[in-house]
C-alpha positions in Angstrom: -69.6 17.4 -0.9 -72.3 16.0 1.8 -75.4 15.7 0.2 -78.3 17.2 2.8 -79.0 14.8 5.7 -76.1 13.6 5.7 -74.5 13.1 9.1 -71.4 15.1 9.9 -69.0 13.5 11.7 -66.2 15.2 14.0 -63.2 14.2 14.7 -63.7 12.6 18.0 -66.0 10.2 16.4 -63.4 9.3 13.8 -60.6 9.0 16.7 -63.0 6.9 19.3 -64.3 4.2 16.0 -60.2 4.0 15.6 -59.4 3.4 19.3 -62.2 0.9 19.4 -61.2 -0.9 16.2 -57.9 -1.1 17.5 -58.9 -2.3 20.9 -60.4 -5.6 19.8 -56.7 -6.4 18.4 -54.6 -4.5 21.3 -56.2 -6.0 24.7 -56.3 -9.5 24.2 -52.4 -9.3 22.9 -51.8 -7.3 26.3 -53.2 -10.4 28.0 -51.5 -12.7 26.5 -48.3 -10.8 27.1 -49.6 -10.4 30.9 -51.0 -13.1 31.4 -50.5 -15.8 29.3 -51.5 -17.8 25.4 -55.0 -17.7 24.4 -56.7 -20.4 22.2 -57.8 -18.6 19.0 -61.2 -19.6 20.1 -60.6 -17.5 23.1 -58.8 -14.6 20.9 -61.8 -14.2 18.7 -64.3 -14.2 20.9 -62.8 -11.7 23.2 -62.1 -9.8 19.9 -66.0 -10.2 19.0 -67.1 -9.4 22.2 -64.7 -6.0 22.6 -65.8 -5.0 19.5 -69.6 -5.6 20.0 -69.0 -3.8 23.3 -67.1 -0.4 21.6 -69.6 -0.6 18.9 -72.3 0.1 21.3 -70.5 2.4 23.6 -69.8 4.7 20.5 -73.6 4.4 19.3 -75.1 5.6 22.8 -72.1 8.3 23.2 -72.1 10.0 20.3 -75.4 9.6 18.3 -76.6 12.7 19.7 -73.2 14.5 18.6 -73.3 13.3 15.3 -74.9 16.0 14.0 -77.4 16.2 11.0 -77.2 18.9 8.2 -80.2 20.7 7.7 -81.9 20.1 4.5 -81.7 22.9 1.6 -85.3 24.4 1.7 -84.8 26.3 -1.9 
């Protein structure tokens, strides 16, 4: 049970925080497999840096779709 003023979140949200959590271990393993070996200086960074860069794509795309339940007036 959500207590009142508690965000609800949809399912998008939950599918785009997965894709982005998954990203920071996916794309620098697609590089390497591309490209070539990273350092592990280089993997975390890139790893830090994708997920830094997710985490504030999903805050500016969805923080007006994360809609608020209104408060019980009784």
């Amino acid at each position: 049970m959500r207590k009142p003023g508690e965000p609800i979140y949809l399912r998008k949200h939950v599918l785009a925080l997965l894709l982005a959590l998954l990203a920071t271990v996916v794309l620098p393993r697609i590089y390497e497999l591309l490209v070539g070996p990273l350092s592990l200086e280089a993997r975390l960074l890139s790893g830090l840096t994708i997920g830094v860069a997710g985490g504030l794509a999903l805050y500016f795309s969805f923080r007006e779709s994360a809609r608020n339940e209104p408060e019980n007036k009784e």
